[in-house]
N, C-alpha and C positions, 0 to 999 in steps of 0.2 A: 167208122165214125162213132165215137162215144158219145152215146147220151149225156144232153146237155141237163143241167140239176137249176131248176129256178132260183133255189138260195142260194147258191156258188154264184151264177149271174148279176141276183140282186147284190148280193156283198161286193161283187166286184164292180157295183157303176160309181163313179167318182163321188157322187155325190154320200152314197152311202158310206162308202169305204173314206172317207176324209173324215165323214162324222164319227166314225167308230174309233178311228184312230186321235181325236180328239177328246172323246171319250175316256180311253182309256190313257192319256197322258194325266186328264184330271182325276183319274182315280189311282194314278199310278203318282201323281206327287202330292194326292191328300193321305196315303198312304205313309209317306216317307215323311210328311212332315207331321204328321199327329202319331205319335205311338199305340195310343189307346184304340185308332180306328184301325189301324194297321192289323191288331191284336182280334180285333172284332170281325173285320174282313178275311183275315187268315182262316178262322175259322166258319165263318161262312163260305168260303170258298169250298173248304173241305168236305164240310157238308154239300155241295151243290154237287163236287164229283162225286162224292158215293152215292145220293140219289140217283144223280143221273149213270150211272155205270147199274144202279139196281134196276130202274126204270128200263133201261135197255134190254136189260138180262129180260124179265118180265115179260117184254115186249116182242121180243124176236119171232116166237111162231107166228102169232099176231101179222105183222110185218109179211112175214114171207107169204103167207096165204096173202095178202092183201096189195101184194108189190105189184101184181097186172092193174090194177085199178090206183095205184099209186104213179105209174106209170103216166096212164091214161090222163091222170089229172095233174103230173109234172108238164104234159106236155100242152097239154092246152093253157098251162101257167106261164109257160115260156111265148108261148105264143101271144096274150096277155103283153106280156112286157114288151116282145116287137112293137107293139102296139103302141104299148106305153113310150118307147125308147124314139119314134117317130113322132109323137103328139109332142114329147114334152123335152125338149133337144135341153135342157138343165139339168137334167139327168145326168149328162156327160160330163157336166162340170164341178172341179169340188165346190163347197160349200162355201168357202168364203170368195168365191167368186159368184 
């Protein structure tokens, strides 16, 4: 049985996942139809991977010393959301419903 990951969960409840993909529709046609943002974005983008691929690097001992208690608190996050997923049955639905 793999361990279940609270942000793979959350990303996947309809509600989330319809907003995101929403999301990036309107950033994907404010993109395409301004060139100057396009240009700006591009390079923001760039920058956000190479932080984040530095950040990681950075981070990794960090991380592994820290995975049992990473753990500990995925799981009682997941648990959380049982919770959450029970109280609040809208969760299940995308968004424009």
């Amino acid at each position: 049985h793999a361990q279940e990951n609270v942000l793979q969960r959350v990303l996947q409840l309809p509600v989330v996942s319809s907003t995101c993909q929403t999301l990036q529709r309107k950033y994907s046609s404010t993109k395409e139809s301004h060139p100057l943002m396009a240009s700006v974005c591009e390079v923001y983008e760039r920058g956000v991977q190479g932080a984040g691929a530095l950040a990681m690097w950075g981070m990794e001992p960090v991380v592994r010393r820290l995975e049992p208690q990473f753990a500990v608190a995925n799981n009682l996050a997941c648990r959380g959301l049982d919770h959450l997923e029970e109280k609040i049955p809208a969760l299940q639905y995308p968004v424009d419903k």
